[in-house]
Every structure is written in C-alpha cells, then in structure tokens.
N, C-alpha and C positions, 0 to 999 in steps of 0.2 A: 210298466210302472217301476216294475225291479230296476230297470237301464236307469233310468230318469234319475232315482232316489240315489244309484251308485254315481251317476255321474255329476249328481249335489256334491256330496260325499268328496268326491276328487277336487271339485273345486274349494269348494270351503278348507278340506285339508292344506290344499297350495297356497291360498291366501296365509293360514297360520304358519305356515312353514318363511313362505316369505316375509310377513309381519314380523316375526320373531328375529330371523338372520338380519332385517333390518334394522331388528333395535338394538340386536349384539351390536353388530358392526358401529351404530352412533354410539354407543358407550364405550365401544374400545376407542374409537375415534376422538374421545371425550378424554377420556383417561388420555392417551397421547399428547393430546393439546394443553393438557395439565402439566406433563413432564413427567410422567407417571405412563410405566407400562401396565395396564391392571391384569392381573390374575383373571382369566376368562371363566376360570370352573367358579369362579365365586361370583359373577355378575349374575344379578337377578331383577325383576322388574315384579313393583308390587299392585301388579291387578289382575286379577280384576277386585280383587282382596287386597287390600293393602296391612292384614294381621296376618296374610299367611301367599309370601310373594313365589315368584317362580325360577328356578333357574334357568337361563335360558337353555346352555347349554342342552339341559334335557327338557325342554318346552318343545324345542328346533328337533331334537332326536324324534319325541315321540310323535309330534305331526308331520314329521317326514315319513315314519312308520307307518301312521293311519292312511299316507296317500298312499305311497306306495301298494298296500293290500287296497284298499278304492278305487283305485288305477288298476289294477291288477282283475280287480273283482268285475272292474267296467267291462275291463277287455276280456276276459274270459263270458261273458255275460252276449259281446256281439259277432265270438266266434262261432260259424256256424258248426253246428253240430252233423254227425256223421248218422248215417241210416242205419239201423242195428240189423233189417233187414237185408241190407245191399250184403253186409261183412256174412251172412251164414253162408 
C-alpha cells in the first residue's frame, strides 16, 4: 500500500513539475513574441487562486523537490532489504 501511495506521489509530482515548466516556457515565449524579454523571477500564473498567484519559478522548484524525495521514497521503498540475521 505504502509502494502504491509513493508511487502516486512520483507521479502527480511530475505532472506539476511538467505543467508548470510548461507554462514558464509559453510565457516566456509570449513575452518574446511581444518584443519583450520578460523578467522570469517575476512571471506568475494566477491559479488556482487568482487573489493570491504563484510564481512559477518556485511552483517548478518545489514540485521538482516533492518528486524527487517521492521518487526517492519509491525507490528506497522497492530495494530489497538485507537480513540482519545473515550480517551477525
């Protein structure tokens, strides 16, 4: 059950991590096509709130954070463990 819940966890993190880098990426894209290089630490997208938006830059940081330890957490999760027995 633990494996399963972690390996939600890895997925839904990747989706936000990709979701997000790809809506940097059409805004900076956006900005460009205007004539305009925009400031990337200032770009933010207002949802799911739209009183209180996100920046992406650290939207993309921390759900890259949350995979990485969920990935991490998966895989220490399906490595087999050693016999405490065998080692005395």
């Amino acid at each position: 059950m633990l494996q399963l819940m972690l390996l939600g966890f890895a997925i839904i993190t990747l989706y936000e991590v990709l979701y997000n880098f790809t809506v940097l990426n059409a805004k900076i894209t956006a900005g460009m096509i205007e004539d305009n290089v925009p400031n990337i630490d200032m770009l933010s997208i207002a949802y799911p709130d739209p009183d209180r938006p996100w920046n992406l830059i650290f939207a993309t940081k921390v759900w890259l954070a949350a995979f990485i330890i969920s990935a991490h957490a998966f895989y220490l999760s399906t490595k087999p463990r050693k016999n405490l027995e065998e080692a005395i």
